[in-house]
N, C-alpha and C positions, 0 to 999 in steps of 0.2 A: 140185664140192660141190653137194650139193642145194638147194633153197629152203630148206627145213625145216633143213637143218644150217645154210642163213647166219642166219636168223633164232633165235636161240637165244632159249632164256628170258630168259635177262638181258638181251640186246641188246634184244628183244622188249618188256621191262619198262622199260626207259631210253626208246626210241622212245616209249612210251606217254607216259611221264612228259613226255617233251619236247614231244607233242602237244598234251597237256593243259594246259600252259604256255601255251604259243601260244594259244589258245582263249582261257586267262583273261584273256594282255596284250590280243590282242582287244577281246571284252568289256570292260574295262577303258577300253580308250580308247574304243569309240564311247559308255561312260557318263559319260567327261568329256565328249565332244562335244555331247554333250547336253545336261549341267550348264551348259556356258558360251556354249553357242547365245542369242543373244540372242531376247527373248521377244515374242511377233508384236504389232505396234503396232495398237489397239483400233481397230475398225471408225467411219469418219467419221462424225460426225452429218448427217442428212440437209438440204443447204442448205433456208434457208428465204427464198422471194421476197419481197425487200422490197415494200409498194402507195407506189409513188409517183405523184401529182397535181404540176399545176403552177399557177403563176400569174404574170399579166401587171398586175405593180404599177403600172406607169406607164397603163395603162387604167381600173385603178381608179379613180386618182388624177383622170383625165382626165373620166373618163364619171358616175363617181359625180354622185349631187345636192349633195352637201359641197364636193368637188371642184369641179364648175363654179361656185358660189358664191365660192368661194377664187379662182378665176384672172378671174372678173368682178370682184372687188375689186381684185384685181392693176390689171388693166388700166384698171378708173377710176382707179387711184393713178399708174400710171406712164405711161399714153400719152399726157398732154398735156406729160408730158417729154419723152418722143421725139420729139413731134410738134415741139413745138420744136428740138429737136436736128439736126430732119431741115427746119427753115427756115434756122436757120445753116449747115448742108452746103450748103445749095443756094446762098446767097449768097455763101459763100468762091469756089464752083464757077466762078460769073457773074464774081466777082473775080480769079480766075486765067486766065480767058480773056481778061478786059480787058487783064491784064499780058502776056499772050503780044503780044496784037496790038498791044500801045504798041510792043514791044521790037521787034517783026517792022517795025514803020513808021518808030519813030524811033530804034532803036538803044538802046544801053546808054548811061542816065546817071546820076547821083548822087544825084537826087529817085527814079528808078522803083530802083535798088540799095535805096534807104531801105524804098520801100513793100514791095518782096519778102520784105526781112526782117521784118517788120510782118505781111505774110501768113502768114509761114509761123511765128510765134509766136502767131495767130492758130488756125492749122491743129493748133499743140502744144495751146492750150487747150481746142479743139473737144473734141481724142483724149480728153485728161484729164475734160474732163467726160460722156462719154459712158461712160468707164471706171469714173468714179463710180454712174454711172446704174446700168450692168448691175451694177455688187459691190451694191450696195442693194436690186434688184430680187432677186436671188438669195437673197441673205441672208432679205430679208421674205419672200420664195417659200417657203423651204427652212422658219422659223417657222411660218408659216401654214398648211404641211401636216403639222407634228411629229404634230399630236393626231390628223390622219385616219389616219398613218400607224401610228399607236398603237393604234387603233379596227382597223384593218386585221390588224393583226398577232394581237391578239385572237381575230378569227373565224375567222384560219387556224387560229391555232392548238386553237380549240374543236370548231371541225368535223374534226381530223385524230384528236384524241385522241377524241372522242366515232363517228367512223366506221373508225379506227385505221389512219389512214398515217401511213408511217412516216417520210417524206421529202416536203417540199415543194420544189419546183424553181420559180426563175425561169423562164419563160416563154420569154427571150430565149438562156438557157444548155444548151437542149433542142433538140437536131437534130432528133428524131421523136419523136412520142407521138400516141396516140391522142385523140381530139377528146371522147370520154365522160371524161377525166382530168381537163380542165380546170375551176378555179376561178373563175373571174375571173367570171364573168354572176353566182352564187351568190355568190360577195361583193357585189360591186355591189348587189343586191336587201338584200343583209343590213346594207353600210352604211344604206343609203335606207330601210330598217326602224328604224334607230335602234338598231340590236345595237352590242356591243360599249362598252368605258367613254366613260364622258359627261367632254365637256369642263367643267375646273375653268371654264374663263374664259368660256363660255357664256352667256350672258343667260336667268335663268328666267324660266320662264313665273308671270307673278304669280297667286295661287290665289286662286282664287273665293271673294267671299266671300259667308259664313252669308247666308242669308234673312232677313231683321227678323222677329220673332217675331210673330206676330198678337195685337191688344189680345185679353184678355177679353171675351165680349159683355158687356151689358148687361145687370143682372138684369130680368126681368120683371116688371112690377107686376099 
């Protein structure tokens, strides 16, 4: 049988038909594919670098003119308690080596048992008051710098919004940073300038007062 005879018209016509078929299921699915292709996720915005500085609070605190003021008071308040504190150390000190060396010459007996126990309620008083000491010192410490710390906080944060960082770092929580980031000498100057809110409890300065007004002269005759 020839080509031409296996290929008839109608076979010819059917083939076509069934081509064309094919083609449209095709078509057909790669434009559902398309329909329910998910749609490409919008290009990131481009990071932006935070400016972060730091600062060394506890130098503030330290170096400031406020600050030395604050811990000069401290210690006119509390070191002639220590200093006491550290004259009964020394005497229990001299009393415990007495009691060693009665015990090493004359033995264990029922007068020096007495005084051991005497010492060493002596040595519970010492602890106790020395405990007292430092909760008081702490406490008046921790008051007495509320307001610089308050003042402090201020100029950080005037100088970050006004030169626009966006992060202030402790000092001490910074592995590395460069040396132009830091605050702390610019605070310091700007305590000691008087920047930042004024303490309520303050002492003012009493204002000058007026001039006495000058008599009239005299008229002239």
């Amino acid at each position: 049988m020839s080509f031409v005879a296996r290929f008839s018209p109608a076979r010819l016509a059917c083939a076509v038909t069934f081509f064309a078929g094919s083609l449209l299921a095709v078509a057909g699915t790669a434009q559902a594919q398309e329909e329910t292709a998910p749609a490409a996720a919008p290009a990131a915005a481009p990071a932006v670098a935070l400016r972060i500085v730091v600062l060394d609070t506890a130098k503030v605190l330290k170096e400031s003119e406020e600050g030395i003021r604050i811990e000069a008071n401290l210690r006119k308040l509390f070191d002639p308690k220590k200093a006491e504190l550290g004259t009964k150390e020394k005497q229990l000190s001299e009393e415990y080596e007495e009691l060693e060396r009665e015990e090493k010459t004359k033995g264990r007996s029922e007068p020096l048992e007495r005084r051991k126990a005497e010492f060493k309620q002596k040595v519970a008083m010492l602890q106790q008051a020395a405990y007292t000491i430092q909760q008081d010192y702490n406490q008046k410490r921790q008051d007495s710098l509320m307001p610089l710390l308050g003042k402090v906080g201020a100029i950080v944060k005037s100088i970050a919004q006004r030169e626009g960082y966006d992060l202030v770092l402790e000092k001490q929580a910074a592995v590395y940073f460069r040396t132009d980031l830091e605050l702390t000498e610019r605070v310091i100057q700007a305590v000691n300038a008087g920047e930042g809110p004024k303490d309520p409890k303050a002492p003012k300065k009493p204002k000058d007062k007026p001039a006495p007004a000058k008599a009239p002269a005299a008229p002239k005759k």
